[in-house]
C-alpha positions as CSV (number, residue, x, y, z in Angstrom):
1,X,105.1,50.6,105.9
2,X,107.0,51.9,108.8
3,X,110.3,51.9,110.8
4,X,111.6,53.0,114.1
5,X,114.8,53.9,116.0
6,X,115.7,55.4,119.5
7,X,117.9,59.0,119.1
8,X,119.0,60.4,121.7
9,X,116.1,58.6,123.9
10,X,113.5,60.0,121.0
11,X,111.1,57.1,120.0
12,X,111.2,58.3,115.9
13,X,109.0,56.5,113.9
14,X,108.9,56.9,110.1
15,X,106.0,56.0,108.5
16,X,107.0,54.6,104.4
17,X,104.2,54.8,102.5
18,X,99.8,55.6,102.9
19,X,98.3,52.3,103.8
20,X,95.4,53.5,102.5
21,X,91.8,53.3,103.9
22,X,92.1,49.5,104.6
23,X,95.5,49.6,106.6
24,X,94.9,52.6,108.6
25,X,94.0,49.9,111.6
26,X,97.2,48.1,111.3
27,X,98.9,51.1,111.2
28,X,96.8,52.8,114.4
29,X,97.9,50.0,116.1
30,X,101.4,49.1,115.2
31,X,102.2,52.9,116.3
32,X,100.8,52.9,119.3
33,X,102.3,49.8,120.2
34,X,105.7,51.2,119.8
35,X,104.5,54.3,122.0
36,X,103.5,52.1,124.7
37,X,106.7,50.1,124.6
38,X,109.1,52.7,124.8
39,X,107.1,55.1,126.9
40,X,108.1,57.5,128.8
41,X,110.0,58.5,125.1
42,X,109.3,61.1,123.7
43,X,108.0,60.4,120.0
44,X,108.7,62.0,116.7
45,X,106.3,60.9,113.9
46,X,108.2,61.6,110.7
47,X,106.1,61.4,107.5
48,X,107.8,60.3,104.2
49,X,106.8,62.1,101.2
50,X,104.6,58.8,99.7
51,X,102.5,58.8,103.7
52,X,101.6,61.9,103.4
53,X,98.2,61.2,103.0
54,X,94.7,62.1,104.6
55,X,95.2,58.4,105.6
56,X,98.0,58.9,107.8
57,X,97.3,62.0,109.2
58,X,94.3,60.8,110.7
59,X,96.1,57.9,112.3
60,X,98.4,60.8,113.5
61,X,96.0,62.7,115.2
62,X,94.1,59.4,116.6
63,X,98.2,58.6,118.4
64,X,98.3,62.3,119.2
65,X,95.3,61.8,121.3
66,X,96.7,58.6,122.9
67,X,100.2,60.6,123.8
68,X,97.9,63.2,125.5
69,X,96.4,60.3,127.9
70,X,99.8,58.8,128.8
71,X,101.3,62.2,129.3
72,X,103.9,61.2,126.5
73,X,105.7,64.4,124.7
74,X,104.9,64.1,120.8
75,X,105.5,65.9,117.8
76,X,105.5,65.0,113.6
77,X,107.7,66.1,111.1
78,X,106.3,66.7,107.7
79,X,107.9,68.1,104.5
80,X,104.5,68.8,103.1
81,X,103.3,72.2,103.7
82,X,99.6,71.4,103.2
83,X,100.0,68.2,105.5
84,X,101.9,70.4,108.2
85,X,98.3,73.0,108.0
86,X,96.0,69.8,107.9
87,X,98.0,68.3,111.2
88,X,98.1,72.0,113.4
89,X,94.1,72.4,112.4
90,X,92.9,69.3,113.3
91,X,95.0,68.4,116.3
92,X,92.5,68.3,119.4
93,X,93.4,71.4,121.2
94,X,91.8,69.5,124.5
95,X,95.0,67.8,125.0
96,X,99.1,68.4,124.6
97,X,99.7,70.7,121.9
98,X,100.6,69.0,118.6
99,X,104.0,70.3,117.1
100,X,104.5,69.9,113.5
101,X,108.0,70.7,112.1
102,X,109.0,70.5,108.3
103,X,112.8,68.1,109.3
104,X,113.0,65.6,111.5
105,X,116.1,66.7,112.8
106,X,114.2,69.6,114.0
107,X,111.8,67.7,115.3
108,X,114.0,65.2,117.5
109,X,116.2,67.9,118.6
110,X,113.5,69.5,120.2
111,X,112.1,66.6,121.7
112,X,115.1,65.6,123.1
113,X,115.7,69.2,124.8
114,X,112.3,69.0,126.1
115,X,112.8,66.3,128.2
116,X,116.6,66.5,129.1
């Protein structure tokens, strides 16, 4: 369902496959876990091509929310166009700022100059 490395001191977790209604718990929590284990990291959500569900992006935004509380820098790469629009309009403009790249290169590159 998912993987994870540390680049550059980037948490980047890549996220397989939708798990669907039923496994958006599992996956909720198995991110977050990760975000709380490595935190202060910055995190790059990258979404695979078969995640890119409404699934997924709603676990997205629900970590987005939980990186605005611990003050942890996060952003998602996306291929998908229409998943890239879906993430930037529904990311709670309360908080951090979501940023939504279409690479993950992209993405961890400017995490990591963020924060250095």
């Amino acid at each position: 369902m998912l993987s994870h490395s540390l680049d550059h001191g980037v948490l980047v977790i890549t996220v397989h496959e939708d798990p669907g209604v039923g496994g958006r718990a599992t996956l909720l929590t198995r991110i977050s876990d990760l975000v709380r284990a490595c935190r202060p990291a910055p995190v790059v959500i990258v979404l695979d091509e078969p995640a890119a569900r409404s699934a997924v992006v709603s676990v997205v935004l629900r970590v987005h929310q939980l990186c605005s509380l611990l003050g942890t820098l996060m952003s998602v790469a996306a291929h998908s166009a229409p998943v890239r629009r879906a993430l930037e309009a529904d990311a709670d403009a309360g908080g951090t700022r979501l940023v939504v790249h279409a690479r993950a290169d992209t993405a961890v590159a400017a995490a990591y100059a963020a924060v250095a």
